[in-house]
C-alpha positions as CSV (number, residue, x, y, z in Angstrom):
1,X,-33.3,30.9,0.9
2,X,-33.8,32.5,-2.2
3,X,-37.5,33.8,-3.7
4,X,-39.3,31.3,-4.5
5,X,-39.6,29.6,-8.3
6,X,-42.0,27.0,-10.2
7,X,-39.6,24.5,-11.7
8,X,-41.8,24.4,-14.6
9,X,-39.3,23.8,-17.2
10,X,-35.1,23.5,-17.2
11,X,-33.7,26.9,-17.9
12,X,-31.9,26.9,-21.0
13,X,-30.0,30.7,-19.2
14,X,-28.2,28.0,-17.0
15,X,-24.8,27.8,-19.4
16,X,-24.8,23.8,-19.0
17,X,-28.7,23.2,-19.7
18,X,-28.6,25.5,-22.5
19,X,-25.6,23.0,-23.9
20,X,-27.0,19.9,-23.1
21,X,-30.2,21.0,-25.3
22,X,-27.9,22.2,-28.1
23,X,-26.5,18.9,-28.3
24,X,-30.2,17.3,-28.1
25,X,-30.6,19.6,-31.5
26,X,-27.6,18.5,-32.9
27,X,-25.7,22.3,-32.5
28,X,-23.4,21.4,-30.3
29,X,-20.5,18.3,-29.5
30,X,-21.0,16.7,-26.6
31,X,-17.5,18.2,-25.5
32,X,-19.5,21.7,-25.0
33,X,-22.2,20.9,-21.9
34,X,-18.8,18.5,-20.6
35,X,-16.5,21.7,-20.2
36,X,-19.4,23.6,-18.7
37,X,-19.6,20.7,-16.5
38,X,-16.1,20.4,-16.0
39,X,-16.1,24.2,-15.0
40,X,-18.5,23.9,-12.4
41,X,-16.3,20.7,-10.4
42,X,-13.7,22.7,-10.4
43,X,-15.2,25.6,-8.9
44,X,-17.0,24.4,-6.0
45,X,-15.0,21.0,-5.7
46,X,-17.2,18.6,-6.2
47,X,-16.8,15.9,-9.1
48,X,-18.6,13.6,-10.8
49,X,-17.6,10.5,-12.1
50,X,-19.3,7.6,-13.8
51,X,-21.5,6.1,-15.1
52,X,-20.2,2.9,-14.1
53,X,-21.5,-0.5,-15.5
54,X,-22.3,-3.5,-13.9
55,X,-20.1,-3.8,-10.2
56,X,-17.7,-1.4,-11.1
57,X,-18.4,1.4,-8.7
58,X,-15.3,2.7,-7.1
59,X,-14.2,2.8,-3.6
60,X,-15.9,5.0,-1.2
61,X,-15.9,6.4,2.0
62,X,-13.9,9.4,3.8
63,X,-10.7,9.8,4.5
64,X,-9.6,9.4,8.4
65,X,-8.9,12.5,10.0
66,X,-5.2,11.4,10.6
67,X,-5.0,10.9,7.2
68,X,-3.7,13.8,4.2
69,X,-5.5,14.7,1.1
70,X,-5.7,12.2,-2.0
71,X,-4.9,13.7,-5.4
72,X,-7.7,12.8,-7.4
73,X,-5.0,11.2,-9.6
74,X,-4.2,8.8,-7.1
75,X,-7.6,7.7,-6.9
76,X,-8.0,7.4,-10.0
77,X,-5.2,5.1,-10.4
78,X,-6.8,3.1,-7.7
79,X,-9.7,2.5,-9.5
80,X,-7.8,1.8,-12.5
81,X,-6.8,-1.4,-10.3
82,X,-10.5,-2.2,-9.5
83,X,-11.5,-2.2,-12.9
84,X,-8.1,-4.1,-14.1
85,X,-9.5,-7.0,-11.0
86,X,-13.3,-6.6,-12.4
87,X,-11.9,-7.0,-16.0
88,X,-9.8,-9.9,-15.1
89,X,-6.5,-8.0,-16.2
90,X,-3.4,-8.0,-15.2
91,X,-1.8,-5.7,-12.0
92,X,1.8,-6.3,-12.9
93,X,4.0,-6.0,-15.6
94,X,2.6,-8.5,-17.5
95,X,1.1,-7.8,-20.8
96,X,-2.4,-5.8,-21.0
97,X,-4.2,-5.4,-24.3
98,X,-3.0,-2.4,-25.8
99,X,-0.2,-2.0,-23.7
100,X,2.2,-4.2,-24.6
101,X,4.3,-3.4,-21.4
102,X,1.9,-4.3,-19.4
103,X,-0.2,-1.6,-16.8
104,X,1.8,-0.6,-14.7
105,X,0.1,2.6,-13.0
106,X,1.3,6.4,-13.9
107,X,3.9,5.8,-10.7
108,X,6.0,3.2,-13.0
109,X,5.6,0.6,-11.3
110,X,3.4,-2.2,-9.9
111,X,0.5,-2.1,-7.8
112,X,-1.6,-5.3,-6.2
113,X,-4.6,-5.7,-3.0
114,X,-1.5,-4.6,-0.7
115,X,-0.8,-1.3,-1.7
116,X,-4.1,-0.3,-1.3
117,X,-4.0,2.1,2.2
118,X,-6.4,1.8,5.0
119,X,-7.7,5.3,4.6
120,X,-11.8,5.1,4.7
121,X,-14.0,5.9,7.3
122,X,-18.1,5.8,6.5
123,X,-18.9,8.4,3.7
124,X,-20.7,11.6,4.8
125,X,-22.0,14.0,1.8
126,X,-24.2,15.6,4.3
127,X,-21.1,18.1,5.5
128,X,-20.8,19.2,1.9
129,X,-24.3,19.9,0.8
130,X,-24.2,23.6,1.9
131,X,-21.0,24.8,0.6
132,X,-20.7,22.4,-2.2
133,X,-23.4,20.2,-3.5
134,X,-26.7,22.9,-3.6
135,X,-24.4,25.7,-4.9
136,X,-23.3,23.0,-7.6
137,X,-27.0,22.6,-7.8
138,X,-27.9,25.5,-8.6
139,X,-25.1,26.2,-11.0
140,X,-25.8,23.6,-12.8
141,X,-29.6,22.2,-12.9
142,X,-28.0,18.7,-13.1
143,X,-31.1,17.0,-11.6
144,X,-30.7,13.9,-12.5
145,X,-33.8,11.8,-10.4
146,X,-32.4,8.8,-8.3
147,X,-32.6,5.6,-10.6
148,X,-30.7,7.4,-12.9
149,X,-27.6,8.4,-10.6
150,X,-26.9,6.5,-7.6
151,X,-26.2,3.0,-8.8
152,X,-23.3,4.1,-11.5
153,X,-22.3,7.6,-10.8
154,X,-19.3,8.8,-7.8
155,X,-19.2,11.9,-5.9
156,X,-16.4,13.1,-4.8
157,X,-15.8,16.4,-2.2
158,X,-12.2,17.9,-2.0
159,X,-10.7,21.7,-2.6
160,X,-11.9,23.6,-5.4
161,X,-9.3,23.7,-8.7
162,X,-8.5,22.4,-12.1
163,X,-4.6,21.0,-11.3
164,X,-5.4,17.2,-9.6
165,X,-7.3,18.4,-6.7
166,X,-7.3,17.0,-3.5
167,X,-10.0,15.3,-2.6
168,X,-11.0,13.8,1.0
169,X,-14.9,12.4,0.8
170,X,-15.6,9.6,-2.1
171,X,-17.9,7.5,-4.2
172,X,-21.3,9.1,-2.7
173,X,-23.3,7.7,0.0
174,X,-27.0,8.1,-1.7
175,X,-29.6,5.5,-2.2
176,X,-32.0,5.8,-5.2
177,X,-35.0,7.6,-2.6
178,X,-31.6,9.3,-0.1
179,X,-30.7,11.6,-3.6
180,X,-34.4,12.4,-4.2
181,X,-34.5,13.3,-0.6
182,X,-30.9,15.6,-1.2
183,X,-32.7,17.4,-4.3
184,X,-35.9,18.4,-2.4
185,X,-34.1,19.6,0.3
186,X,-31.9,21.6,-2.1
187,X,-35.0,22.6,-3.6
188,X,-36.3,23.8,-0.8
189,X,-32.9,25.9,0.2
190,X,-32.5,27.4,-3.2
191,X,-36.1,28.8,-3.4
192,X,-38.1,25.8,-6.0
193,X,-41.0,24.9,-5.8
194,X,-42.8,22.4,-8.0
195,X,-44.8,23.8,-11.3
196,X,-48.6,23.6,-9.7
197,X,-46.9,25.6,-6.8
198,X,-47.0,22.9,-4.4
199,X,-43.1,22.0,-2.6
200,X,-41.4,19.4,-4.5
201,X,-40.3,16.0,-2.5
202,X,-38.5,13.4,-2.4
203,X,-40.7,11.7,-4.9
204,X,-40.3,14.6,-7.7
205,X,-36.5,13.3,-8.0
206,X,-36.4,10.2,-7.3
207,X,-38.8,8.6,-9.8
208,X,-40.5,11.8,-10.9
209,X,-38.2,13.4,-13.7
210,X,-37.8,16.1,-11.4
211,X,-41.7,17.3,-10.9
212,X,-42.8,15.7,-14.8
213,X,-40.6,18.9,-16.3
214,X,-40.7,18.7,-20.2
215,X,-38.2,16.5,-22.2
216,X,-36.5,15.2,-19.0
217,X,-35.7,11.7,-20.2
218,X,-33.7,13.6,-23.3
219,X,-31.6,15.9,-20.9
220,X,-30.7,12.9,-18.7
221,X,-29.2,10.9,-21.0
222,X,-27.0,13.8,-22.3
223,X,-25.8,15.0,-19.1
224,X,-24.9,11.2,-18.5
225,X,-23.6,11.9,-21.4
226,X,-21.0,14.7,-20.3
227,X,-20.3,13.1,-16.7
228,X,-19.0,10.1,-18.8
229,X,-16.9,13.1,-21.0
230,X,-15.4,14.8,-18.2
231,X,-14.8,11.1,-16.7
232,X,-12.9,10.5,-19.5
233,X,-10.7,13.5,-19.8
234,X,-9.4,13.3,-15.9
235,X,-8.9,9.5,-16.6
236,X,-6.4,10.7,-19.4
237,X,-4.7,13.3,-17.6
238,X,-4.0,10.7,-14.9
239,X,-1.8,9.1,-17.6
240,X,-4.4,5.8,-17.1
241,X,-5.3,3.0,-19.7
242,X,-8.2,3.9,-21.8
243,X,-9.3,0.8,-22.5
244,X,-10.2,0.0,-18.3
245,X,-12.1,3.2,-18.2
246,X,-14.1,1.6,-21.6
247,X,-14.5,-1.6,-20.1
248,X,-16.3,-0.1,-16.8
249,X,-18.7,2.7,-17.8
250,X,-21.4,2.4,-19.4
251,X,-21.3,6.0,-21.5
């Protein structure tokens, strides 16, 4: 653990808080805190995705020890399908607005309910936390308290890099008080404690804007903001239709 710290304020040193302020002060695009963002999945392998509106979370769980690596482009096609069924679009090679040839997937062809592969056992983050999540953490200071997280924004573990990683643990396994829980205990491994010196708990990040620091509600809703950025980009490197993404987040 490291030395111990009084979270009295978010650092604007860390490269992505110091963005997502600069955007708050209008002296920066929203594309600046997203790449920092961006950066940071890449490097420890662990990406966000989201926020999602209304039932559109994707598929989740972890794929079956018999099973190989998914690219995170295949998933993504794969929830390109949920939202086309959640949209009431068209699978096939019918017509899809703004496609005139209809969605096919970046494969070429069509996909329905019985291509989808029985890979998923239950979801387990809690293998990850160590060598991903609380150094992604720390990284990052993307402490986003538990009502604003869980319901609309995926988690997903695989190997660290920037060319369609593989990915093998999906969607996030949290409830609302479970990720307060996750920060307090990263809290507690990365040497925070709350500003009146006391530790922080589960309560602190789950409906306590992480210990009452200043402007929290602000620096939420930007790095919302930037998940919903980087969501977009991987979505269009995936070759997907813009228009599903746009009809299931919320950003």
């Amino acid at each position: 653990m490291e030395e111990t710290r009084r979270l009295e304020a978010l650092d604007e040193a860390v490269p992505f808080v110091g963005a997502v302020r600069r955007v708050e002060r209008g002296e920066a695009s929203i594309e600046e805190p997203a790449m920092i963002l961006r950066a940071n999945m890449e490097r420890f392998g662990l990406f966000l995705f989201g926020p999602f509106s209304g039932g559109n979370f994707p598929p989740e769980g972890t794929l079956r020890d018999d099973a190989d690596g998914m690219r995170l482009s295949e998933y993504l096609e794969q929830l390109a399908r949920t939202l086309a069924r959640s949209a009431g679009l068209p699978l096939g090679p019918t017509s899809v607005p703004g496609n005139a040839a209809g969605y096919l997937g970046p494969l070429g062809f069509a996909r329905s309910d019985e291509d989808e592969p029985d890979y998923w056992a239950s979801s387990n983050f809690e293998a990850h936390e160590h060598d991903k999540l609380f150094p992604f953490l720390s990284a990052t200071m993307l402490l986003i308290e538990g009502t604003a997280f869980t319901n609309d924004v995926a988690v997903f573990a695989g190997a660290p890099g920037f060319a369609d990683p593989t990915l093998w643990e999906f969607g996030g396994a949290w409830s609302q008080r479970g990720w307060g829980q996750t920060l307090a205990e990263w809290a507690a491994w990365a040497g925070w404690v709350h500003g009146s010196g006391r530790p922080l708990t589960y309560v602190d990040f789950y409906i306590g804007g992480a210990g009452g620091v200043p402007d929290y509600s602000s620096f939420v809703a930007t790095a919302r903001r930037s998940i919903a950025e980087v969501s977009r980009q991987l979505w269009a490197e995936a070759s997907l239709p813009a228009q599903l993404l746009a009809e299931g987040l919320r950003a």
